[in-house]
C-alpha positions in Angstrom: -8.4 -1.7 -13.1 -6.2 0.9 -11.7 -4.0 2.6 -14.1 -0.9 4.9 -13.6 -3.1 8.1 -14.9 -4.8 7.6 -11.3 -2.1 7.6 -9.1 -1.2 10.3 -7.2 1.6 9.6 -5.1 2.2 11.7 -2.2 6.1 13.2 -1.8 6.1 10.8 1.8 5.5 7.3 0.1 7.9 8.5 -3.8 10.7 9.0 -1.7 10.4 5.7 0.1 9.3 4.1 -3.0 12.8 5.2 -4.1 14.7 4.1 -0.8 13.1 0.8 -0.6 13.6 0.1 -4.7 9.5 0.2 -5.2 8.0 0.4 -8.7 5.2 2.1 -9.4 4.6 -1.1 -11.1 5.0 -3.3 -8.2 2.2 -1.2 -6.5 0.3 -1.0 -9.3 0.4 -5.2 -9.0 -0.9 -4.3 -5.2 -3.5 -2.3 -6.3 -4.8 -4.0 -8.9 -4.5 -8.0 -7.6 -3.6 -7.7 -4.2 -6.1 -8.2 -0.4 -6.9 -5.5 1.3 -5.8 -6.6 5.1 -6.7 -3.4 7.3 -9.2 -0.6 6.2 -8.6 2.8 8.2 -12.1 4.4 7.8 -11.1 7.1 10.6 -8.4 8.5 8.2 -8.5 12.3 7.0 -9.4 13.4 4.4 -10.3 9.9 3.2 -10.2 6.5 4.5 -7.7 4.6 3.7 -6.6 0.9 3.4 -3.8 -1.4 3.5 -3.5 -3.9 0.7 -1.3 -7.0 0.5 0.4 -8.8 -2.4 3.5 -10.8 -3.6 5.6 -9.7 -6.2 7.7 -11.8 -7.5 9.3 -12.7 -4.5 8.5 -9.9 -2.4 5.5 -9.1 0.0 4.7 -5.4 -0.4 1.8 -3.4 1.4 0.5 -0.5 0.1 -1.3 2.1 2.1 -3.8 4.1 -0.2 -7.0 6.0 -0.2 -9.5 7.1 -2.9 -10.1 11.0 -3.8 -13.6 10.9 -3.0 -13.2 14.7 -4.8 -11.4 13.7 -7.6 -11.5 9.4 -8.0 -7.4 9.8 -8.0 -5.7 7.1 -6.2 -3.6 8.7 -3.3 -0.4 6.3 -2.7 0.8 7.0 1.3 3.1 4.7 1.3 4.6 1.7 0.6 6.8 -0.6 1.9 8.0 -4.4 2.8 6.6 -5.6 5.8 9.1 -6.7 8.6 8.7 -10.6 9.3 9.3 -9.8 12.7 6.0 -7.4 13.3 3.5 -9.7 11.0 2.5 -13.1 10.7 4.4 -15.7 8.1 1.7 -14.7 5.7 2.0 -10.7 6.3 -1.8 -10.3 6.6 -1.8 -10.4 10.5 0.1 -8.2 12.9 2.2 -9.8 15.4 1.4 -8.9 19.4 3.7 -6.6 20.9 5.4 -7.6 24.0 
C-alpha cells in the first residue's frame, strides 16, 4: 500500500495536479488499485510507468517511478486522458494519422 508519506511529487505534475483539480487522493486511488498500461524502463534516473484507474467517474493516468535510492514514490504527472488520443477504455493509444 502506497501511502502519502511516500509521495514525492515533482513541482511539473503539483501544479497540474492543481490545474486539472487532481487529488493527491485520486492518485493515491491510481497507485494503489489502478493497471499499469505502459512501463518506460528507458527513463532517467528511474524507470517509470503509466498506471490507469477510474475514479469515480473519471479516468486518470498517473505517470510515476520508484526511488530506487530512497523507495519514495516520484509523481511526474498526472492527468485525464483525452478520448480522442486513447481507446474507449484509456488503456490503448489511438494511431496517429
Amino acid at each position: 500500500m502506497i501511502t502519502r508519506e511516500r509521495l514525492d511529487i515533482r513541482l511539473h505534475a503539483a501544479v497540474r495536479m492543481l490545474e486539472r483539480r487532481i487529488t493527491i487522493d485520486d492518485v493515491l486511488i491510481v497507485l494503489n488499485a489502478g493497471e499499469t498500461i505502459e512501463s518506460y524502463a528507458e527513463d532517467t534516473p528511474w524507470p517509470s510507468q503509466l498506471t490507469l484507474a477510474v475514479v469515480g467517474t473519471r479516468p486518470f493516468h498517473v505517470v510515476w517511478a520508484e526511488a530506487a535510492d530512497t523507495k519514495r514514490i516520484v509523481i511526474i504527472t498526472a492527468y485525464e486522458p483525452d478520448p480522442a488520443e486513447w481507446d474507449s477504455e484509456f488503456r490503448h493509444r489511438r494511431a496517429r494519422p
